[in-house]
C-alpha positions as CSV (number, residue, x, y, z in Angstrom):
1,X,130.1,23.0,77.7
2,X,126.7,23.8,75.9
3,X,123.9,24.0,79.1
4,X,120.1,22.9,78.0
5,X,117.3,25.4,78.4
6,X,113.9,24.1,78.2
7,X,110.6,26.3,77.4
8,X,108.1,25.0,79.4
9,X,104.9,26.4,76.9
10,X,106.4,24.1,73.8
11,X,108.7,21.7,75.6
12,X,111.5,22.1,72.9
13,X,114.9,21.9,73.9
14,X,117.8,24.6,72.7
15,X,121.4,24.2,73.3
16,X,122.7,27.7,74.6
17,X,126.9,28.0,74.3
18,X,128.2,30.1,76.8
19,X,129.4,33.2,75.7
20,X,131.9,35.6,77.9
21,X,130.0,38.8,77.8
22,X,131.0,41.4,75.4
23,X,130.8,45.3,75.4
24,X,132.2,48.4,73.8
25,X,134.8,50.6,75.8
26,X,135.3,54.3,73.8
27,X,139.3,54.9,73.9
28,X,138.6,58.8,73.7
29,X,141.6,59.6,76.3
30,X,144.6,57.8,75.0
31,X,144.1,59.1,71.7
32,X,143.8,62.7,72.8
33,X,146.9,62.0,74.8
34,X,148.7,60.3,71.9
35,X,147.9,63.6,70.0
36,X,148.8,65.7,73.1
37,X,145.2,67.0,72.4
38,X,142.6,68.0,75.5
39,X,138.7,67.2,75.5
40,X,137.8,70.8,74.6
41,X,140.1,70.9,71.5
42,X,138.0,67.9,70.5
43,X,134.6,69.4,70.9
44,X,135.5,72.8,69.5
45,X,137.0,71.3,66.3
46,X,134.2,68.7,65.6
47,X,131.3,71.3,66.9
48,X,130.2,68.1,68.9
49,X,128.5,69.2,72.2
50,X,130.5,68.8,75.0
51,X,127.8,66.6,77.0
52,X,128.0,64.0,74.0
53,X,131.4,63.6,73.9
54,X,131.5,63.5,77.6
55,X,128.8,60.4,77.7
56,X,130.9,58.8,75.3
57,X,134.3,59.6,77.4
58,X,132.8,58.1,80.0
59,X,130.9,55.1,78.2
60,X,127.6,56.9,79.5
61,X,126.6,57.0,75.7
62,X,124.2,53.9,74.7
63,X,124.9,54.6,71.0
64,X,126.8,56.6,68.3
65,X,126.1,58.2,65.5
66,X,127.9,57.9,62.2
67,X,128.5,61.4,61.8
68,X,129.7,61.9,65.1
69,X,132.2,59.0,65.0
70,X,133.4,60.5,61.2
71,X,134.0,63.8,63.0
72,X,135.9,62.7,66.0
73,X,138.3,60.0,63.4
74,X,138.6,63.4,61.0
75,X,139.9,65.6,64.0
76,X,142.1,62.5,65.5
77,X,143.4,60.8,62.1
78,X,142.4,57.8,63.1
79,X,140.2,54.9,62.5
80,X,136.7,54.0,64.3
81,X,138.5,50.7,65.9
82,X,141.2,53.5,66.9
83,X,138.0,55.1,69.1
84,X,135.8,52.2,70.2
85,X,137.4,48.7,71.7
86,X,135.7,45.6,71.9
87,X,136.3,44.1,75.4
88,X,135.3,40.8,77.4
89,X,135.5,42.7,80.8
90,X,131.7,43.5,81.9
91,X,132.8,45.5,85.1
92,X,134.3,48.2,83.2
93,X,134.0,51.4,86.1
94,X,132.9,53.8,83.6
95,X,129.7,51.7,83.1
96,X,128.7,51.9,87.0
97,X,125.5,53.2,87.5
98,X,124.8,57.3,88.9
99,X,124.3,57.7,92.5
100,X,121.3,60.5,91.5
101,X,119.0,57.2,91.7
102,X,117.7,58.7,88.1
103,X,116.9,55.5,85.4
């Protein structure tokens, strides 16, 4: 059911639809293990540092290049859908913050 949000400096009225929260899980694991390939084969054949691809791994990463994700689908044979998964699930454990208390 659509809620009402009001904007108190122009008094207009917007109908907001609630939305389940979305965000992108990388899937980096199951395809190495599909390809009975490990995290080190990955970076050595795509020359991609090993702190990127962990980020990613770990859905650390806020973003992805193109040229990375063409790498990592050339070494895998496999799509970019194949890599990154659209999910509904905002809890995902991966996305929990560090305990270094860095931002």
């Amino acid at each position: 059911m659509p809620s009402t949000k009001y904007i108190s400096s122009r008094q207009y009225i917007f109908d907001v639809i609630d939305m389940a929260p979305t965000m992108i899980v990388p899937r980096l694991d199951k395809l190495l293990a599909k390809e009975g390939r490990s995290f080190y084969w990955l970076a050595k054949e795509t020359g991609i540092s090993h702190t990127t691809l962990w980020r990613l791994r770990k859905g650390k990463a806020v973003g992805i290049n193109f040229e990375t994700l063409e790498k990592i689908c050339g070494a895998l044979r496999c799509q970019p859908g194949d890599i990154l998964f659209l999910t509904n699930d905002k809890t995902s454990p991966s996305r929990k913050p560090s305990k270094s208390g860095r931002s």
